[in-house]
N, C-alpha and C positions, 0 to 999 in steps of 0.2 A: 504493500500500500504506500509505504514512506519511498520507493523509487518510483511508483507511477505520479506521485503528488509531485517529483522533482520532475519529470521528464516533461510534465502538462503543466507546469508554473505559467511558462511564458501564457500559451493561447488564453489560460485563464485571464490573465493578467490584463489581458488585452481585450477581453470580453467587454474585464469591468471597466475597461476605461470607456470602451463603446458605447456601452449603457449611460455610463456620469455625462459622457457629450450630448447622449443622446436629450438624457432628462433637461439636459442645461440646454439644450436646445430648445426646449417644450417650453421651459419655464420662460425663457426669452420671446420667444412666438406668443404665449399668454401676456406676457407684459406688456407686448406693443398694442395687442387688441383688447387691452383694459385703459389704457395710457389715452388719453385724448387727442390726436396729432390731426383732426379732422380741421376743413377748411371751415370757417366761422359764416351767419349766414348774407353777409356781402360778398363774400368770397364766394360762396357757391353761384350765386346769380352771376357773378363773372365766368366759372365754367361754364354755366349753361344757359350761355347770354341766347343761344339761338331758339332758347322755349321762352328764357325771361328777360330780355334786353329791355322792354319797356317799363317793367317793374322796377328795372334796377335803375333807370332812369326819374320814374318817381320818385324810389328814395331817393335818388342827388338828389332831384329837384326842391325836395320837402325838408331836406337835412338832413333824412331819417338813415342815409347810409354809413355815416361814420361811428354812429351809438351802433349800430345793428352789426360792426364788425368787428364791437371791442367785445369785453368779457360780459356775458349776461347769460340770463336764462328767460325763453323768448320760443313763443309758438307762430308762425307769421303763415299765416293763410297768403298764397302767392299764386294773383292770377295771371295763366299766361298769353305769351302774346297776343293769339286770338282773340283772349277774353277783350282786350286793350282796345281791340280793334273794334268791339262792338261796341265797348264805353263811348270812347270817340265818334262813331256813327251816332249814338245816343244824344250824347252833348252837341251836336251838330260841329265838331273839330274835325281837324284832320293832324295833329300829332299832341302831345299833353303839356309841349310848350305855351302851347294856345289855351288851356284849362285854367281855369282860375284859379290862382296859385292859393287860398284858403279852402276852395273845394274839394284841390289836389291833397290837402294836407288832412281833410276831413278824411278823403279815399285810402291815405296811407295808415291812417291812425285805427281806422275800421280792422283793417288786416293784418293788426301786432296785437298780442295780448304778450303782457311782461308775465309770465309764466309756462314751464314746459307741456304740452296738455297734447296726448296722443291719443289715437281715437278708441284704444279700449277705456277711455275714461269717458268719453261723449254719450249718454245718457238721451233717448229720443226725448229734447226739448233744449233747454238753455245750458250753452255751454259754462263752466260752474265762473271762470273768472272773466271778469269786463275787458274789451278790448282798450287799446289808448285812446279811444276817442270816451269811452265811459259808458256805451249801449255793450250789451251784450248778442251774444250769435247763440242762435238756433243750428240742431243739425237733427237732421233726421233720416229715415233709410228708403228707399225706392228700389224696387224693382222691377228691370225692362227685360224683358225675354230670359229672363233667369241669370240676371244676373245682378246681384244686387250696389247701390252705390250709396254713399255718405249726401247728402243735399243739405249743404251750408245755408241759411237765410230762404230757404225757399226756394229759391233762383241756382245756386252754384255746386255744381257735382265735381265734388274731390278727385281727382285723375291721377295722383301720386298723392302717399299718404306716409308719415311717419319716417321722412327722411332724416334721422340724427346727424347733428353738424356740431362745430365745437361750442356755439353757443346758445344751443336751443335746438326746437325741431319745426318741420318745415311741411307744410300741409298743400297739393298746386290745384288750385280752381279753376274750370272754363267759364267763368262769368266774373268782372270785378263786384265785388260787393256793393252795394249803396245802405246810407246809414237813413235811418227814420228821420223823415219829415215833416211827417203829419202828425196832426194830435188825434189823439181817438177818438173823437165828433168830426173828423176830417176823413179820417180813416173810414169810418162808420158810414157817413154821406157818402164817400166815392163807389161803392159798394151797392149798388143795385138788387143784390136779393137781400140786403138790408131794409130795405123802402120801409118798409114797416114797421120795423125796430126803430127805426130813423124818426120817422113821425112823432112816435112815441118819446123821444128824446126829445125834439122840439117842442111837444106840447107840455111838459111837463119841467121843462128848464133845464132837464139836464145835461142839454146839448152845450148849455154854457158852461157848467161847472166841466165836462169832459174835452173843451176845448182850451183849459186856462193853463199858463204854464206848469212849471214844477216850480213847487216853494219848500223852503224849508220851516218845519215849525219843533221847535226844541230841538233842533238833530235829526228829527225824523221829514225825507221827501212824501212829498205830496203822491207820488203817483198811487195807481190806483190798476186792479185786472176788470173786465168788463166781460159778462159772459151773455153774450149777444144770441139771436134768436135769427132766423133766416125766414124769410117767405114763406118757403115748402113747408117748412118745421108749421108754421100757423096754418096754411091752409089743412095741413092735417089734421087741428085741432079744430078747423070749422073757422077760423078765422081770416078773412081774405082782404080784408080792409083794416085800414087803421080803425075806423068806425068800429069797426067788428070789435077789435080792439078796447076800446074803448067802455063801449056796450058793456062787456064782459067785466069790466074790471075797477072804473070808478067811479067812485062811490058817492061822490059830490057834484060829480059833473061840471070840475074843477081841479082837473090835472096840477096847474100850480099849487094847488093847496099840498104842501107836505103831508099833511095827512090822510090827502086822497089816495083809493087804495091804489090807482094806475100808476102814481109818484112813489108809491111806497113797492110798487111790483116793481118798477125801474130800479131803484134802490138797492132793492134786493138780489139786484142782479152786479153790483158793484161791489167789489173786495179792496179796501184798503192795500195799499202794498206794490211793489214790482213784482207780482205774483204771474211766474210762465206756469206751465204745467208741474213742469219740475218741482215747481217749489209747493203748487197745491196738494197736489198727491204725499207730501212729507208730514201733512197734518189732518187728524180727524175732523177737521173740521175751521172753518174761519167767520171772522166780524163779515157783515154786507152792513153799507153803508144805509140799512134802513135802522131805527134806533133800535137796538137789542133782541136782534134777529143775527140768526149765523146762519150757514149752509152746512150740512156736512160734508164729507167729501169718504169713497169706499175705493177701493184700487181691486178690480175684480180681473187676475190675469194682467192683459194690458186694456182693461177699460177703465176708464174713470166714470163713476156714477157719481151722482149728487142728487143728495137726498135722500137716500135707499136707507132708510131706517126701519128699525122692528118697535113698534109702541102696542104696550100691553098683549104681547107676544103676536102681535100681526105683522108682516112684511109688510110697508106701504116700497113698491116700487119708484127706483130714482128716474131719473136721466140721466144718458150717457153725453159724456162730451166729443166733438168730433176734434177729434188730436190732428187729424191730416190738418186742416183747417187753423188750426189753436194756433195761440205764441205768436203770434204777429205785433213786432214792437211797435212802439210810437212815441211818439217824444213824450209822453206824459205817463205812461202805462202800455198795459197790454192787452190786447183784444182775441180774447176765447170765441168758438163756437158751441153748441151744445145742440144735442138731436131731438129736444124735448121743449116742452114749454113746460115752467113750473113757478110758481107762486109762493108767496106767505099761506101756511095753513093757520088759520086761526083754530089755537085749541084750548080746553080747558087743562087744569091742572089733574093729575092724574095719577093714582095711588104705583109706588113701582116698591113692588117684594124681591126684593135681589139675590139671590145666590150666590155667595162670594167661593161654591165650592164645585161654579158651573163656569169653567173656562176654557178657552179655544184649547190648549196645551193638553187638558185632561182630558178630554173627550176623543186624542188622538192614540189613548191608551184605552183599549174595549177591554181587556183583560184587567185592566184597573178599575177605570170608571165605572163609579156605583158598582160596585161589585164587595158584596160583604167581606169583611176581614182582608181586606188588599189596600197598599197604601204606595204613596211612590214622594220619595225626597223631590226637589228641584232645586239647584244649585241659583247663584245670585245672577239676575239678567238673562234666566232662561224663561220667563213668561213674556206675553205681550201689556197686558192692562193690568200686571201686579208686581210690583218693584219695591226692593227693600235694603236696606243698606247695616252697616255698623261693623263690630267687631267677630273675629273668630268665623270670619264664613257664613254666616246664618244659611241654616237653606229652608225652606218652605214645604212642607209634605203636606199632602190630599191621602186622607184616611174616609173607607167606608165600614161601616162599623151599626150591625142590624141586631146584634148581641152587647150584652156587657155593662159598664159604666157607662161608657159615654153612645148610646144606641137612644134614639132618641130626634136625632135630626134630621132636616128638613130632606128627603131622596137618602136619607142615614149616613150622607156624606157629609165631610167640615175639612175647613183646612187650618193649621196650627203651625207656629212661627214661637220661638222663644225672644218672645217681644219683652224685653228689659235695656238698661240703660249697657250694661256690658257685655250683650249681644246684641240682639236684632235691635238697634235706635231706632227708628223709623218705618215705615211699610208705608205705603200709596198703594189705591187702587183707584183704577176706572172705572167709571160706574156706566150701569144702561143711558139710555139719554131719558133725559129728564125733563119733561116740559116747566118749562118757569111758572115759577109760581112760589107760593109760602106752606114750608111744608116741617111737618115734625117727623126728627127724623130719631132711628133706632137701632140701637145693636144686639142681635142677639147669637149668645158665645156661650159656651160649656163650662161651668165655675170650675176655677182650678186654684187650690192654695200651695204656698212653697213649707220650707219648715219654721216652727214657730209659728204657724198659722197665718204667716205671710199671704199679704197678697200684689200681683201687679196690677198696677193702675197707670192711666194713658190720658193723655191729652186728645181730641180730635178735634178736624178742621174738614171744611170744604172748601177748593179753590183757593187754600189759604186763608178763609174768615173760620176763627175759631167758635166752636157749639160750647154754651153756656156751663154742661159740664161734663165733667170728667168719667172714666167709665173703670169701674175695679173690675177685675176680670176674676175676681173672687170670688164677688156675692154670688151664692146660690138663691133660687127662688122662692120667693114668698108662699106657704099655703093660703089660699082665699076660701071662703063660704063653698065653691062652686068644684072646690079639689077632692078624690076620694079621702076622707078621713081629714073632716074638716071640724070645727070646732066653732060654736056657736060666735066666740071674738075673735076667730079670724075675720079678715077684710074682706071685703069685696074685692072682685076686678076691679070696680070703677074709685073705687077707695085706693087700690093701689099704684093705680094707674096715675090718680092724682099722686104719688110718691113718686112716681119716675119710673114703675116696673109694670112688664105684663107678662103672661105664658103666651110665649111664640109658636109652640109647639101640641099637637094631638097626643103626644106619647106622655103616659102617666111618669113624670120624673120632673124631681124639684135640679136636676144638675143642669139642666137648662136653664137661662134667663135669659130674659129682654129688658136693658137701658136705656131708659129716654135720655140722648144726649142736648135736644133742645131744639128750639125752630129758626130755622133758615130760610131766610129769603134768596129765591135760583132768579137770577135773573134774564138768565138767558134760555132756549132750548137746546141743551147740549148734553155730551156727556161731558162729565166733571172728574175731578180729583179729589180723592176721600183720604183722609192723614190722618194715622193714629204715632203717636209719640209716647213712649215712654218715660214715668216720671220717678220709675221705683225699678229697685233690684232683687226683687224676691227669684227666687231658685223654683218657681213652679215649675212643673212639667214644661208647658208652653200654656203660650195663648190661642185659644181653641173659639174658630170664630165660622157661626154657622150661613146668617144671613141679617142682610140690612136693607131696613124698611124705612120709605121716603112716604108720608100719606101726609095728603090739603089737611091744612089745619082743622080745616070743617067736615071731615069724614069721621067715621067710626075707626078707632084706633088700636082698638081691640080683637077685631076681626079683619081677615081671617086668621085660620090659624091653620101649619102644616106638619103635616104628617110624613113618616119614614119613607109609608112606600112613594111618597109623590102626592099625596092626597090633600084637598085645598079644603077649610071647612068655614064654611060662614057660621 
């Protein structure tokens, strides 16, 4: 062995050197194509002067060449020559010497956003940062004989996409862009299967307020999303005239009147905000510029529905909005379309019994849900409409439970959280929507004590206005006259009820309770945000929390009441 290891030294030897070149070779090859030694993006328009010679000549002409070839980070939509060619036909020129050197500089500012933004980040509606001129770009996708393409503003289909350069990335369009110049009463006028939407603006003034600049008031711009109605869309509804219009809708036979209901359906079609698509689909729901009216808003797939709410377990059906159509900027806001006609419903105030143990998340487990004796943890920011924060992790478990101590509630499910000041601090939930109104509201939870006969007690809030009081998650329930094995001084319901408690429940068990936590004024129709807060450190189990009751001041308070298997009893 020790004379074949001498005889084979050399070739080994020579192996390993092969190998070290070889590696150090690699590692050299990876270096250069991590290294940035790309041309910057003036540089590039100089190679490929023969697609962008006229680009590259707006930037001289605009300044905008010598910032764009030092060091930045920088997305430039760059149309080419072509495109050039049809701007200039457009303008009635014949080279962009002749262009008016502030319109030139608007065209150059439209087509740099000072950040890198590729098109796996383009999202069908508003690109997320503003260009240099300060509007933002739309993109969206098209498909011609199977083949699909990026369509910038509406007008401009991407032909090269996602070229990296050393100082940004570089996007090439067959059409120049043009920045908004109409207001959205301008926008709305020019627009022909508008006519009737349009009228409706006129008559009711709000052709003026959607024609007025952008101001600023505290920080906050003026603009404003408008989700406009088309001709077709009315005639479908029977509506064919502004008259028609009109007829239907108000109320005084005095559109100018803010009050009137035809001023207050315009209104109501108005959102606060530079709201594109993109930004309405990020929220349940938004302010409309009629006084203390919202829309909601559902993201179904890719449709967006407005309106589609479930009250007092009925689906009322929304309208869809037409996204092809939508996102059209304008110098004041942005002009939606929508497939539907839809209004303020005038409603009364409306008892809503909630199940805080009936969520999208749980119901995607059948081996769980409502299933006796099965329970499942969820870790923190794995629900949609129940979120909780603090120390040690908290996580949140859904327990079904038809036997036992705590059997007894509402579908015999509950969910429990160790709601204390050095674990779970806080929980938020979403609630159903809730029509506005004055409502006394309630919590009803499984009593649970820690040792030392401890108990946790919470602060809650809606929307952030705190309920008058607080809720021990201790107290076990009262026996009243009307309980088995009852005693001549027990209370009544209605005697206890005046104390702040009632039985939420069909199932003979005092470990249930119901807390009046106080009456709140909802001022809007929406759903809300319900906050319990921790004020104590007791070591209970957890806080065991079945269902929470919103009912009009002036309803019966004490009915109904539910049962394990699902049963509702007046």
């Amino acid at each position: 062995m020790e004379k074949f290891f001498k005889y084979n030294r050399l070739p080994i030897i020579a192996i390993i050197l092969l190998l070290i070149l070889s590696v150090s070779a690699c590692r050299k090859e990876l270096f250069t194509q991590t290294t940035d030694d790309s041309v910057n993006i003036t540089g590039f328009f100089e190679q490929e002067a023969s697609e962008f010679s006229e680009f590259k000549k707006a930037l001289k002409l605009t300044g905008n060449a010598s910032y764009l070839a030092a060091y930045g980070t920088y997305t430039v939509f760059a149309p080419n020559n072509n495109a050039f060619k049809l701007f200039l036909e457009e303008q009635g020129k014949t080279s962009l010497e002749q262009v008016d050197l502030d319109v030139l500089k608007d065209v150059v500012k439209l087509h740099i956003i000072q950040d890198t933004i590729s098109t796996t980040s383009f999202t069908d509606g508003k690109i997320k940062t503003p260009t240099a001129l300060g509007q933002f770009l739309t993109s969206g996708a098209t498909n011609e004989d199977g083949i699909t393409s990026i369509i910038i503003n509406k007008t401009a289909r991407i032909t090269r996409s996602n070229i990296k350069v050393g100082n940004g990335i570089i996007h090439c369009l067959d059409r120049v862009l043009q920045k908004s110049v109409r207001t959205l009463a301008q926008e709305i006028a020019s627009k022909p299967e508008l006519s009737i939407f349009n009228e409706a603006l006129i008559a009711t003034g709000w052709d003026i307020k959607l024609n007025a600049p952008v101001t600023v008031n505290n920080g906050t711009p003026s603009y404003v999303a408008v989700l406009a109605i088309t001709n077709d869309v009315y005639r479908r509804e029977g509506i064919n005239s502004f008259t028609d219009l009109k007829n239907k809708y108000s109320s005084t036979n005095n559109p100018l009147n803010l009050t009137d209901s035809l001023n207050l359906y315009i209104a109501y079609k108005v959102l606060p905000g530079l709201k594109y698509m993109a930004d309405i689909v990020t929220a349940p729901s938004h302010e409309t510029k009629a006084p203390l009216e919202i829309i909601s808003v559902k993201l179904s797939k890719d449709t967006v529905l407005f309106n589609e709410d479930i009250f007092a377990g009925v689906l009322e059906k929304g309208v869809s909005a037409n996204r092809q159509l939508s996102d059209v900027s304008t110098t004041n806001g942005v002009l939606h379309f929508v497939n539907g006609d839809f209004s303020i419903k005038k409603r009364v105030p409306t008892a809503v019994f909630w199940d805080v143990a009936d969520q999208p998340e749980f119901r995607q487990l059948p081996s769980i849900f409502r299933v006796s004796g099965r329970s499942q943890a969820f870790p923190l920011n794995s629900l949609r409409d129940i979120k909780w924060g603090g120390l040690l992790n908290p996580a949140l478990t859904y327990s079904c439970n038809s036997t036992g101590n705590f059997a007894g509630a509402y579908f015999s499910d509950y969910i429990s959280i160790n709601l204390r000041t050095a674990v779970a601090q806080w929980i938020e939930f979403r609630t159903p929507v809730i029509i506005r109104g004055r409502y006394k509201v309630w919590i009803s939870f499984r009593a649970l004590r820690g040792s030392g006969n401890c108990q946790n007690i919470a602060n809650a809030s809606l929307n952030g206005v705190p309920f008058s009081r607080t809720v021990s998650f201790g107290e076990s329930r009262i026996r009243t006259k009307s309980d088995p094995g009852s005693v001549a001084t027990d209370p009544s319901a209605e005697e206890l009820e005046a104390q702040g408690f009632k039985n939420p429940i069909t199932f003979n068990s005092f470990n249930w309770n119901c807390r009046f936590l106080g009456t709140m004024d909802i001022q809007t129709t929406n759903r809300h945000i319900f906050r319990l807060d921790p004020l104590t450190n007791c070591n209970a189990l957890s806080t065991t929390i079945d269902m929470i009751h919103f009912i009009p001041v002036d309803q019966n308070q004490l009915t109904p009441r539910f049962g394990p298997n699902g049963e509702i009893v007046y």
